[in-house]
C-alpha positions in Angstrom: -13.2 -21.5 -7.2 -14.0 -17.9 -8.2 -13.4 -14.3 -6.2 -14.9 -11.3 -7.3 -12.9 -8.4 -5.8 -14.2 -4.5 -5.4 -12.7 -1.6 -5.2 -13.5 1.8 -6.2 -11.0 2.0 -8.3 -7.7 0.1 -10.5 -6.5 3.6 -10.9 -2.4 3.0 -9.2 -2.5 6.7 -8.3 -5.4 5.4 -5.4 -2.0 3.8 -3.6 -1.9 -0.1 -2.2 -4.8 -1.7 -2.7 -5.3 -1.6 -6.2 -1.4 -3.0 -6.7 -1.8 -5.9 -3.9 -4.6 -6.7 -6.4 -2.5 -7.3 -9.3 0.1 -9.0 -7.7 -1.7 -11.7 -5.9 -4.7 -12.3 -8.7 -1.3 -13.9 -11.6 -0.2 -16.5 -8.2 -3.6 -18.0 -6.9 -4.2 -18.3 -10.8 -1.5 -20.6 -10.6 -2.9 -22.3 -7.8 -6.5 -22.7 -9.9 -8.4 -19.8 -8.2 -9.6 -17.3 -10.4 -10.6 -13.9 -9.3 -12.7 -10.8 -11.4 -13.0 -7.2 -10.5 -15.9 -4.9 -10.1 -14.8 -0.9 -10.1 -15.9 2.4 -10.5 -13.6 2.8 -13.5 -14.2 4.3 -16.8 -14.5 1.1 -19.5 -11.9 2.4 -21.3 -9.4 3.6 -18.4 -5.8 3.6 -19.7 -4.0 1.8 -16.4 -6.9 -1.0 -17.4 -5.7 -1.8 -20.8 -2.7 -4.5 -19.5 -4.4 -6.5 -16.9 -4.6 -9.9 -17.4 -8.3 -10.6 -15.7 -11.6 -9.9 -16.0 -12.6 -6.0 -15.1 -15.7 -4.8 -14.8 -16.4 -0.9 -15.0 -19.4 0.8 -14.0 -18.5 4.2 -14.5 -17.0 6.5 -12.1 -19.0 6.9 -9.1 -20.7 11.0 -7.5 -19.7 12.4 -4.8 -16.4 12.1 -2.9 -18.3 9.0 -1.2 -18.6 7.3 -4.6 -22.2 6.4 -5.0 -23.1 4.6 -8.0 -26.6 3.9 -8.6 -25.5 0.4 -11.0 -23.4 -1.1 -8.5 -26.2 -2.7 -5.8 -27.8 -4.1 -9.0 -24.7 -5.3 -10.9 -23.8 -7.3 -7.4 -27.1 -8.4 -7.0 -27.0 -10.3 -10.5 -24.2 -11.5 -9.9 -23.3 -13.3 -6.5 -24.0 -16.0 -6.9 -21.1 -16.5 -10.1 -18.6 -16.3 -7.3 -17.9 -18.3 -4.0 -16.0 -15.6 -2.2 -16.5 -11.9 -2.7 -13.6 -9.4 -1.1 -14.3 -5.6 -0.4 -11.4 -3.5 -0.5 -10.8 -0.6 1.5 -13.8 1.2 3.5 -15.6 4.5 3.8 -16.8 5.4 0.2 -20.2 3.2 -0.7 -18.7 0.6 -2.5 -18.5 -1.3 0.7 -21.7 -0.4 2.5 -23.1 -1.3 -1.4 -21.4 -4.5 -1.2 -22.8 -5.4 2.4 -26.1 -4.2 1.0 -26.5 -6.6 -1.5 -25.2 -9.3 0.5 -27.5 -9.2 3.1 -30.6 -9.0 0.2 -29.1 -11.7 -1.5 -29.1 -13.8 1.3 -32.9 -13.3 1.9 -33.4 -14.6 -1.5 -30.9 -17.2 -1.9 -30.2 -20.0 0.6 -26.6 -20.1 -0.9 -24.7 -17.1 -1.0 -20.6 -16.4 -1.7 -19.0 -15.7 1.8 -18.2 -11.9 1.7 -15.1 -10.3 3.9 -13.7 -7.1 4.6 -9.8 -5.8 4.0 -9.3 -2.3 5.3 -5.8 -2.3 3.9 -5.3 -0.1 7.0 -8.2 1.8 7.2 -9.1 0.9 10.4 -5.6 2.0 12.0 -6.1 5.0 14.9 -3.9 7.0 13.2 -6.7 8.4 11.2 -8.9 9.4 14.1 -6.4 10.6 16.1 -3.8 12.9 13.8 -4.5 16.8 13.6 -4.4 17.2 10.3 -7.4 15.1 9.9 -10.2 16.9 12.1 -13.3 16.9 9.5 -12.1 13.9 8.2 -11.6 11.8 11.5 -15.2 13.4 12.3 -16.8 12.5 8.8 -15.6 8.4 9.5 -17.1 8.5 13.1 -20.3 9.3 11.1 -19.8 7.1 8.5 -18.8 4.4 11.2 -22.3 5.1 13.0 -24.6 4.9 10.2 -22.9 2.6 7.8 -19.7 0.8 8.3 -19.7 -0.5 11.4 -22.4 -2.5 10.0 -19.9 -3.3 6.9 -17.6 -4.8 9.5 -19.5 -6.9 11.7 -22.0 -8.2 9.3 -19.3 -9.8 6.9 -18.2 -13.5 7.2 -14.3 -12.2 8.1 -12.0 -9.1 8.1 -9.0 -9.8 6.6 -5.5 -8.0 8.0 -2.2 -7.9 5.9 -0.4 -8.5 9.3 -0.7 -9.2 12.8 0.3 -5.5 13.5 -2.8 -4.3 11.7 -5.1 -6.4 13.3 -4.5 -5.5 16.5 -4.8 -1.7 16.0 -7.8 -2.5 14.5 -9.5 -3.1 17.7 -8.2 -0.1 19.6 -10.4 2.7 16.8 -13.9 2.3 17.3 -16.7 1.5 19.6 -18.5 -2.1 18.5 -16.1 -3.1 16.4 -17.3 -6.7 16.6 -15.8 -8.6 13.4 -17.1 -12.8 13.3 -13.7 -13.3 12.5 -10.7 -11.8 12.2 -7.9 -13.5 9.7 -4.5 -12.6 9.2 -3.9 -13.6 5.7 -0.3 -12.0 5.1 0.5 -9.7 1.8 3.5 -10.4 -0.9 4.8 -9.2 -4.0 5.4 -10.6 -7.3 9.6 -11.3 -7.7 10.9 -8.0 -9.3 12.3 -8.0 -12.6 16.3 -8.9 -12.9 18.7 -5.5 -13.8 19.1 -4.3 -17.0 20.5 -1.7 -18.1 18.0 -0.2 -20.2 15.9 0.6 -16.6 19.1 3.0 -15.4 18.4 4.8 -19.1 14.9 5.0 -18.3 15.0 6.1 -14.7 17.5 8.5 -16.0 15.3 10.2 -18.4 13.2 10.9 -15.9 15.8 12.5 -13.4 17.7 14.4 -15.3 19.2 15.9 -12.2 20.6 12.8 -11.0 24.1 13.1 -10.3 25.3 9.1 -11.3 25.8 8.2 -7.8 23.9 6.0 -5.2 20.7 8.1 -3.5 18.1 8.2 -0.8 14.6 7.1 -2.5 11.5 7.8 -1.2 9.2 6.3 -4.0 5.3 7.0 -2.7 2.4 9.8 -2.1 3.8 12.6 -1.5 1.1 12.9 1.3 1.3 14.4 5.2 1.0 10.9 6.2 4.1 10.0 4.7 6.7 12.2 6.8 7.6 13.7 4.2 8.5 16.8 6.0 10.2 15.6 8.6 12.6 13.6 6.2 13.3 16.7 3.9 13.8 19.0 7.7 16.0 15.4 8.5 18.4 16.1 5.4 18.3 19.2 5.2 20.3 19.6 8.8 22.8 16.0 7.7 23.6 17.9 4.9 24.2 21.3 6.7 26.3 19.1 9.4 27.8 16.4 6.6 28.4 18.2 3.9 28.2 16.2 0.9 25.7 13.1 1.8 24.2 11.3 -1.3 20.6 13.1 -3.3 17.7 12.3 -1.8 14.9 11.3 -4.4 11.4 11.7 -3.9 9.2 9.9 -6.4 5.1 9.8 -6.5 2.3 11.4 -7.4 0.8 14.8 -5.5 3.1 17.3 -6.6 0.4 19.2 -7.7 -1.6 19.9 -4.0 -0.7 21.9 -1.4 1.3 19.4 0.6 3.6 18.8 -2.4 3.9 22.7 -3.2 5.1 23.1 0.1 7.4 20.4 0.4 8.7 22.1 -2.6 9.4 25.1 -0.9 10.8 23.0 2.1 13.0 21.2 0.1 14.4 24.2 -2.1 17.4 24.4 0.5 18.9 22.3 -1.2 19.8 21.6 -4.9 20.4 17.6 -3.7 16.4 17.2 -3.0 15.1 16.1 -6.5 11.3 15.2 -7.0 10.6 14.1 -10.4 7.2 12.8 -9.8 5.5 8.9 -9.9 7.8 5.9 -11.8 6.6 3.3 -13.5 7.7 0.3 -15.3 11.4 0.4 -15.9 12.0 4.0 -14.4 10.6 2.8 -11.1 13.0 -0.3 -11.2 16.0 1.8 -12.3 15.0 4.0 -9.1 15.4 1.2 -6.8 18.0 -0.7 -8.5 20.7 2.3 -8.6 19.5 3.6 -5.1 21.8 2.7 -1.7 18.8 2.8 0.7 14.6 3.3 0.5 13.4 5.6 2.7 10.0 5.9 4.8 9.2 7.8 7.6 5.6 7.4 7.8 3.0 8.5 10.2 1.5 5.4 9.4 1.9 2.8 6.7 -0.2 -0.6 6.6 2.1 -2.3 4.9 4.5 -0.4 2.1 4.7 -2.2 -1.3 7.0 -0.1 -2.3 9.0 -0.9 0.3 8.6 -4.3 0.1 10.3 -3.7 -3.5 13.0 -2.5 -2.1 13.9 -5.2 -0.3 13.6 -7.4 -2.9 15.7 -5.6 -4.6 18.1 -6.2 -1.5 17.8 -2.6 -0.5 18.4 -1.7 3.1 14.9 0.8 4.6 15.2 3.3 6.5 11.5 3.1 8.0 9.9 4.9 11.2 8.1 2.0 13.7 4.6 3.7 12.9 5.0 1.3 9.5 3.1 -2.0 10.6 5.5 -4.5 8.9 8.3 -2.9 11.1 8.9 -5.8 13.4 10.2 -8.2 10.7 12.4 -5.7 9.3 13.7 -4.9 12.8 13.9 -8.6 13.8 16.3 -9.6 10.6 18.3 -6.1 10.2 16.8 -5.3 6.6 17.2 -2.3 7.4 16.7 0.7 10.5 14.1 1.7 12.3 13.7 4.8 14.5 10.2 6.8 15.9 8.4 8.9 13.1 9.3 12.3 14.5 11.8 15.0 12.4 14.9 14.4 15.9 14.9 9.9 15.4 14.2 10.9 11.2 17.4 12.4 11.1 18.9 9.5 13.3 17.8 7.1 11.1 19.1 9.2 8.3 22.6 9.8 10.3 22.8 6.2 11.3 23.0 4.4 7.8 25.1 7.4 6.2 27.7 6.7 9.2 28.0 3.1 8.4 30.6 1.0 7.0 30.9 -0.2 3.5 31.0 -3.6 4.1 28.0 -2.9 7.3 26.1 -1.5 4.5 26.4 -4.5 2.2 25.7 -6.9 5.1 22.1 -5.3 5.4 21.7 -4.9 1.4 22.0 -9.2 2.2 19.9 -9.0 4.9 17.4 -7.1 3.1 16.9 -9.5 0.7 16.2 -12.4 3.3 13.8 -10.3 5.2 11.8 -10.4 1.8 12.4 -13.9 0.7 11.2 -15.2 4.5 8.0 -13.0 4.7 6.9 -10.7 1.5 7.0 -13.6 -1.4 4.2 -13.5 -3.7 3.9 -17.7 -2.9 4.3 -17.9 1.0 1.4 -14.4 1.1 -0.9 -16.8 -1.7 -0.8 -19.8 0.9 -1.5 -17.8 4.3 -4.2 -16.7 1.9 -6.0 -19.5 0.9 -5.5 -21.1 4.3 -7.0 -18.2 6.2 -10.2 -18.3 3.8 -10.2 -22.0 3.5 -10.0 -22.0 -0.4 -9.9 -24.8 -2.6 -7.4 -25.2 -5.2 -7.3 -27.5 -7.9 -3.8 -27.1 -8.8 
């Protein structure tokens, strides 16, 4: 059994996608399903050189839609390699390429892979509906007109991280009318175990840290993410509190004019430190020595980093706008308020007003929330058993 995956790009600065990638290609390995990549990469891409699997680059795409004249033809050679071909993410041509192809492959072929369709979100009415987003919200109604409402509805199956996603799915556009719609879950890989050397590592990276347990918020620093309304949060605990622990914002997009302003925002306070993306052991040193994750997002299809957290059996401080909320909610891995700057700063008030030992009871908690829903094995069999994969393992 072979999937080919594409995706415009590996690159982890693009967010979720490219990460639930690498984390769920090493387990259905395991389970005899091998999977390859097509991508809009350069060949000799950095972030490419560890992955274990086949990659193949095209080159990187023109236009802010992507378009690559090699990619129709490089699928079209190709199909029939693989028995199950999965597009991720929409509204750039790598999808309506992928549909494309399909659809002249089948012409030619009477056996074809099945193809489907994960938004990884994309589909959420959030992105139609928030103020910020005017020309874009516009630019996917015309995208949705002309090309990927087709995307949707012609493929075999759209696939959903969670039953939350699938649902708002339906509410965004006019015929929206999927064959199938399959929840087929999401997991990551077990983090590494503590070592010390991560603390020296996260540590050379913030050297403003002050030794002592902190607030993390380790994503985009992007609109979507609340970030303003959790700096405006803090900033009026701290004013009211007085000392409270840092708050840590880790992740690329420093360098638009979102992050310059949250920079501004955040200059209030000396406690507000921003030492850009983690990786590798600096990201686990940031979880690891943190007392809570934090995430007030506007909308969030799922949260890997959050997931982290948990596994790391760190309580998260989310907003209900993040689609995995429920479970969280359900089994006290953490709190949960609106995504607004008034519940932000109650979500904020209500874990720094809680007990020690109420505080290590959700730490617990936290870490059964991930070992009951976000495992890399438990999302690898809701995923072969919503496609209907063989294994031979």
């Amino acid at each position: 059994m072979k999937i080919l995956r594409i995706i415009p790009s590996l690159d982890p600065k693009q967010g979720g996608p490219c990460q639930g990638i690498r984390n769920s290609i090493p387990e259905l390995h395991k389970l005899g399903i091998e999977n390859e990549v097509v991508c809009m990469d350069a060949p000799k891409a950095q972030y490419l050189e560890q992955d274990p699997f086949t990659i193949h680059t095209l080159g990187k795409g023109k236009t802010s839609w992507g378009y690559h004249k090699d990619l129709v033809p490089w699928l079209l050679s190709c199909y029939n390699r693989y028995d199950v071909v999965i597009v991720h993410g929409l509204w750039q041509y790598h999808s309506h390429a992928a549909i494309k192809a399909m659809l002249a492959h089948r012409k030619a072929h009477t056996i074809s892979p099945k193809i489907y369709v994960m938004p990884h979100g994309m589909l959420d009415p959030y992105f139609q509906k928030a103020r910020e987003r005017g020309l874009k919200a516009l630019r996917n109604e015309i995208y949705w007109r002309f090309f990927e409402n087709k995307v949707i509805n012609e493929a075999d199956g759209i696939l959903f991280t969670c039953a939350e996603e699938l649902l708002l799915a339906r509410t965004t556009f006019p015929n929206y009318r999927p064959k199938k719609e399959i929840n087929v879950g999401y997991g990551i890989q077990q983090p590494p175990v503590y070592e010390p050397h991560m603390q020296q590592a996260f540590t050379a990276k913030v050297s403003n840290w002050n030794g002592k347990p902190y607030l993390l918020f380790l994503s985009r620093v992007h609109p979507k993410k609340g970030v303003d309304v959790l700096i405006k949060a803090y900033l009026k605990l701290e004013n009211e509190l007085g000392t409270i622990p840092q708050l840590i914002i880790a992740g690329p997009g420093m360098e638009g004019a979102y992050g310059k302003e949250m920079l501004v925002l955040a200059s209030a306070s000396t406690n507000i430190l921003f030492p850009g993306m983690l990786r590798g052991d600096a990201k686990w040193g940031a979880f690891y020595k943190s007392e809570a994750f934090v995430l007030p997002s506007h909308q969030e299809n799922f949260g890997i980093a959050l997931v982290e957290a948990l596994a790391c059996s760190k309580p998260v401080l989310i907003s209900n706008k993040v689609n995995i909320w429920r479970e969280i909610a359900k089994d006290n891995g953490g709190i949960v308020r609106n995504d607004n700057e008034k519940e932000t700063y109650q979500l904020l008030k209500l874990w720094l007003l809680l007990s020690g030992n109420d505080k290590s009871k959700m730490a617990s908690a936290a870490q059964r929330v991930y070992q009951d829903h976000f495992t890399m094995a438990q999302a690898a069999q809701q995923f072969i058993k919503g496609l209907q994969l063989k294994t031979t393992k």
